[in-house]
N, C-alpha and C positions, 0 to 999 in steps of 0.2 A: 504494500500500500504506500504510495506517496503521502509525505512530511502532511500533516495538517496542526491546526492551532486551533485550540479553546480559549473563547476569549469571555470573560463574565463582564456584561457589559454596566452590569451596577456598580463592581466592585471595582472596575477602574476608574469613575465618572468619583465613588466617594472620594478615591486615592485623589487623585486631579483636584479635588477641591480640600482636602486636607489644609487646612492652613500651616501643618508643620512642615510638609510634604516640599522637599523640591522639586523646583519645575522639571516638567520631562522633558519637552520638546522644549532645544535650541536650534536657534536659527544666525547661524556663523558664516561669514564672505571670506573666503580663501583668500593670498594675496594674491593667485595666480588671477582669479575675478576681477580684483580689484586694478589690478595692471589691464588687463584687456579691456578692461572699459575705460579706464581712463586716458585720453587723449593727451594729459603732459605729465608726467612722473622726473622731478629731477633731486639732484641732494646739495641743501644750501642753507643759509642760517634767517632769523629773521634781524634786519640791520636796522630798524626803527619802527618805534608805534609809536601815535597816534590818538589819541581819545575825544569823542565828540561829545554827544551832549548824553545824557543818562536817558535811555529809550525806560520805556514800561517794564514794569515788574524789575525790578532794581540791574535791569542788563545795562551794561555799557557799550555803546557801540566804537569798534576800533578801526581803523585801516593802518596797516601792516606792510612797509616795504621789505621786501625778499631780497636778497642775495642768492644770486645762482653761481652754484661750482662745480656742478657737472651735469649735465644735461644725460639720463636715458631714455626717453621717449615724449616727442615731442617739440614744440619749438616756443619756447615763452619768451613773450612779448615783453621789452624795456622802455621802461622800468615797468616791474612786476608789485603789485599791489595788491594784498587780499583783506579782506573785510570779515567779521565776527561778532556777532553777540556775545558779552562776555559777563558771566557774575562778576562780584566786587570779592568773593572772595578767593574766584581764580585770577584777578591782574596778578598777583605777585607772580606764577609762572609766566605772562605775560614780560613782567621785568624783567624775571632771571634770564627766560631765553632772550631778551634781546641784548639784554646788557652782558651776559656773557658768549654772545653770539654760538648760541647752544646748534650743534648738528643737527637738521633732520631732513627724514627723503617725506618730498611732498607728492602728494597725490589727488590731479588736479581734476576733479569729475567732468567739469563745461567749462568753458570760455567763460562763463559766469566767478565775478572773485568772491562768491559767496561759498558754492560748492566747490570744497576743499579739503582735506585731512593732510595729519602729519603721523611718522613713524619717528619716535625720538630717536635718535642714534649716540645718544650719551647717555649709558643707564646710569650714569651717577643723579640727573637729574630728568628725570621720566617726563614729573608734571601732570597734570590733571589735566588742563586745557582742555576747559569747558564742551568736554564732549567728543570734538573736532579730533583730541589724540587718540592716537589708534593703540591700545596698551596690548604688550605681549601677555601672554605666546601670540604668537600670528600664525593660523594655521594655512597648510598648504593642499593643495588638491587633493594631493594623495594623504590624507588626512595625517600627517606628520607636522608638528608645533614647532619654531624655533622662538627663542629668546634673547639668543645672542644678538646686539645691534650687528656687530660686524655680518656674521652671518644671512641677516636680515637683508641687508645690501648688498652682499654678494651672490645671494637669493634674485634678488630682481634683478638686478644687472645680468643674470644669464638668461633669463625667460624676456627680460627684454630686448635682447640679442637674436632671439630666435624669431625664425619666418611668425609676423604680423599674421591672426587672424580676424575673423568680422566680435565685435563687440559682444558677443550673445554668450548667455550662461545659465546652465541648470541645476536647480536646486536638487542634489543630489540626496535620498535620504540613506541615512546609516545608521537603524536604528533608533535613535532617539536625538540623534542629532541630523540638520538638516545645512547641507554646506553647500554653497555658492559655489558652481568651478565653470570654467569656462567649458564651450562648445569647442573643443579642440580632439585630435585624434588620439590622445590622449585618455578623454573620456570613453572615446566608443572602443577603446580594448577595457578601459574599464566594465563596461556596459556586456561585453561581451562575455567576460568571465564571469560579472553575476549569474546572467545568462545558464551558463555552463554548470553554475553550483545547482541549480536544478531544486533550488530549497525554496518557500515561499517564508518572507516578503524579499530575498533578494532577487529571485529570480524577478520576480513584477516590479523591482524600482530598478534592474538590468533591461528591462523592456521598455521603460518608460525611455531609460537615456539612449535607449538606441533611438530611438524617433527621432534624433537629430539628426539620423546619419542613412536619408534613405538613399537604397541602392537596390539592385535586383539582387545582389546577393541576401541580402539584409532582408528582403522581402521572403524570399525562399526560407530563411531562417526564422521568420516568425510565424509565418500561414499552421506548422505543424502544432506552435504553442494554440492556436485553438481550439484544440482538445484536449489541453493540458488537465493531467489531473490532480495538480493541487488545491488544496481550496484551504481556509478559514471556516468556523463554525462559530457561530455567534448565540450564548445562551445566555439571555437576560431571564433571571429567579424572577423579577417583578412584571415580567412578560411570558410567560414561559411558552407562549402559546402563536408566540413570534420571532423564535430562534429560525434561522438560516446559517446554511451551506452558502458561502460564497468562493467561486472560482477568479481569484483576484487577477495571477499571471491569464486567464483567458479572455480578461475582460480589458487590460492592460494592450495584451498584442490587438485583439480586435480594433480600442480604441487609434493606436498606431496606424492601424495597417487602411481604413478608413480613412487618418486624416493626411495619409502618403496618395488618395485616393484610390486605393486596392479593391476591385469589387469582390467580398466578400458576403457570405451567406448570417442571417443572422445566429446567433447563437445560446445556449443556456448557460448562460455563469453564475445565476442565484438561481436557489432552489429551497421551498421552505422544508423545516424542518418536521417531520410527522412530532404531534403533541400528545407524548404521554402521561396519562393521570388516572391514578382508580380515587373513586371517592369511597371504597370500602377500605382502603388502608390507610388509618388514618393517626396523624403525626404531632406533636405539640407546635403553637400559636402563641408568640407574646402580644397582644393587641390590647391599647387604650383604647376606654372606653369612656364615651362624659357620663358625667354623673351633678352637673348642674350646670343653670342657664344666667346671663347676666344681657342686661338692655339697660340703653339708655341713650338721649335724645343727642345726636351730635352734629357736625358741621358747620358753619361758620355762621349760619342761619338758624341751625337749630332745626331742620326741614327733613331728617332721615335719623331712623332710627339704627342702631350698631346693635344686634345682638351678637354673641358668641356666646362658647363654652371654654371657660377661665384658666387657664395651666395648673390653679387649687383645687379645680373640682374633678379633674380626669383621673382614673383610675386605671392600672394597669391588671391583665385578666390574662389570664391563662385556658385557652384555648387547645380543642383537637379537631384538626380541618381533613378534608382528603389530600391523597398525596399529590404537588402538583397544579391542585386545583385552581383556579383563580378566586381569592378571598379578596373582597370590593364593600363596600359602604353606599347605604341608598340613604338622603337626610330630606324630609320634607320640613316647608318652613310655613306655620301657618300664623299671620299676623293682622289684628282684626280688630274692631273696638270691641268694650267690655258690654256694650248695650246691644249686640247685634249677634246671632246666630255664625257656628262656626261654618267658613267657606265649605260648601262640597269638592271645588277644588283647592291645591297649596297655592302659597304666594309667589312659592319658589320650590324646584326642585336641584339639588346637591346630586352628582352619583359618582360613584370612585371605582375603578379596579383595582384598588389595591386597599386595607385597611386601616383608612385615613378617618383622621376626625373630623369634624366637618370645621369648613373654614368659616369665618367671619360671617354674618350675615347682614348686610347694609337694604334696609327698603328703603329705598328712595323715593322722595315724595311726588307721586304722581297719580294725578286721579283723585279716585274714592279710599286712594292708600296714605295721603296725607295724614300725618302722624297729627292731628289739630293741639293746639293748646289749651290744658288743660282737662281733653277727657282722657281715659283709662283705656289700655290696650292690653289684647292678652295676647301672649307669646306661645306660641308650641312647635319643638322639635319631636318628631316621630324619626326617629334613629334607625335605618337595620344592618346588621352583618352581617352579610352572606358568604355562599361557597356558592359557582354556576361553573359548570362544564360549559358554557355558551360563549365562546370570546368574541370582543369589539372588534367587526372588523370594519367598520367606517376610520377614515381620513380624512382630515381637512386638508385644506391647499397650503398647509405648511407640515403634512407629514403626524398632527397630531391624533389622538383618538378620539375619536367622536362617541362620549359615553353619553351628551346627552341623549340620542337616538338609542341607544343601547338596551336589549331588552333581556337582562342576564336572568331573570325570572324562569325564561323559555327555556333554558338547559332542563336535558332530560333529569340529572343529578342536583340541581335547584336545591340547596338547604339554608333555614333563616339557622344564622349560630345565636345571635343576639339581636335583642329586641326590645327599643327604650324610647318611652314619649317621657318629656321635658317638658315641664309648665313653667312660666314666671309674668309677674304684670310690667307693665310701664306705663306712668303717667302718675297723677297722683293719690 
């Protein structure tokens, strides 16, 4: 069987938002990137600033004459002059490198003196420089770091030696890092030996970078990946009923070989996943439950009523559900005056797949629901927790579930686990 991957799509979304958590995805421009795009790269010191008047938010604005001492790519205009927003309490690098005519290779994005960086070449004084300094390691295509200034420079000075290519660069992923490198041939033997390791996600970000480089051979070499059988498996616990088989490398060459315009047949790269549940094997449930109701009259007007149920009154309950099942929350909201007969319908209806408490409930004043001032309102939550074999399969046009249409009642295995109406007044 070909490599596949399980992926639990809750427990990396919790990860991802962990506040302790470092970030996973970085997004890093190689220096070979940053040379191919840029039209003037030379190494030279800054020989005078400048300060004008204090721009917004305490930046200083500078113009900055350059000293150039060796030119590798490109041709800069004399006298050379760059411009910068600067905080107040990065001028002192400002000083230091002018006053002690500190080294650096500049790297000069546009004709513009705005868009600019520098690579300090004296690690005695690095500097902060508001942003614009490019701080080691610097990593390189081949995803290998240098630190050394010297190195640094004798680094670009050989890639800027070599035959010029067109500006363009792809975001290569590696894992968890995503690195800038150029469109050079370089990339596509990279691209190629992903290719080759036959593993998924390298194979599918080896397909992706070949796309830069079409050719008939290259063509020949992907058509066979659309039958590729690696895939991904995606099983979210809070969806259970929505896991998919996805064939990524088949989806990848397809996309390629399309946008090379290759006519191509369509193909299956996702496939859902058959949903297993018995509702006679049945497993423990920690699930809050409210246990009381709170209203009262809010907005800047005073014109809508807030009911909820309080973080003091909910209560945690021990539960046995079927295995699998989908365990959802239905909340009707009935809110009424005290002098009137209760609605035959709700004011509001709440419904959850998953066993949520019920959120917030805001009526807002409109109509015959005009909370008036001064008479009395009566409040009622009718609460239920269920278990349905039945899953949501509406969508809205941004991918989400459509529970209000949902009619989880209709499962053949349908069980109320819990079941609570909630009284309280409002008014005086």
């Amino acid at each position: 069987m070909k490599p596949k991957l399980l992926l639990c799509v809750a427990l990396i979304f919790m990860f991802l938002v962990n506040s302790n958590a470092q970030p996973l995805l970085q997004y890093i421009e190689s220096l070979d990137a940053m040379v191919v795009k840029a039209p003037l790269i030379f190494r030279g010191y800054f020989s005078d600033d400048t300060c004008s008047i204090t721009s917004r938010d305490g930046l200083f604005k500078y113009t900055l004459t350059v000293r150039v001492e060796e030119v590798l790519k490109g041709h800069p205009p004399a006298p050379l002059e760059l411009t910068a927003d600067i905080y107040s309490y990065e001028t002192n690098d400002i000083k230091q490198w002018v006053g002690g005519h500190t080294e650096q290779l500049f790297i000069i994005n546009a004709t513009k003196p705005t868009r600019w960086r520098v690579i300090c070449l004296d690690a005695a004084h690095p500097g902060r420089f508001f942003g614009l300094a490019i701080q080691p390691p610097i990593t390189l295509m081949g995803s290998t770091e240098l630190t050394n200034p010297a190195e640094i420079l004798a680094y670009t000075r050989k890639i800027t030696r070599q035959p010029s290519h067109p500006p363009n660069t792809f975001w290569l992923n590696d894992g968890w890092v995503y690195l800038d490198v150029p469109v050079t041939p370089e990339l596509e033997n990279r691209a190629l030996q992903l290719i080759r390791s036959n593993h998924w996600p390298s194979l599918e970000e080896g397909i992706k970078a070949l796309g830069c480089f079409k050719s008939a051979k290259n063509i020949q070499l992907l058509k066979p990946l659309l039958n590729d059988s690696n895939y991904a498996e995606f099983l979210d616990p809070d969806r259970p009923w929505m896991s998919q088989r996805i064939h990524y490398p088949r989806k990848a060459a397809y996309d390629v070989l399309t946008n090379w315009g290759v006519n191509v047949s369509e193909l299956v790269w996702k496939e859902d996943l058959p949903w297993h549940y018995d509702p006679t094997a049945r497993q423990p449930l920690e699930v809050q439950i409210p246990f009381g109701l709170s209203a009262d009259r809010i907005g800047p007007l005073g014109d809508n009523i807030g009911i909820g149920s309080g973080f003091q009154t909910d209560e945690w309950t021990n539960l046995v559900v079927g295995s699998n099942m989908i365990t959802g929350a239905r909340i009707e909201w009935f809110v009424y005056p005290d002098s009137q007969p209760k609605p035959s319908k709700p004011t509001d209806i709440q419904q959850y797949c998953q066993p949520r408490l019920p959120s917030d409930y805001f009526n807002r004043a409109r109509g015959d629901s005009l909370p008036e001032a001064g008479k009395k309102y009566l409040v009622e939550m009718n609460y239920v927790l269920f278990e349905t074999d039945n899953a949501p399969t509406n969508l809205d046009e941004w991918g989400q579930i459509r529970t209000d249409i949902w009619r989880p009642q209709d499962g053949k295995a349908y069980r109320v686990l819990v079941e609570k109406t909630l009284r309280t007044t409002f008014g005086p």
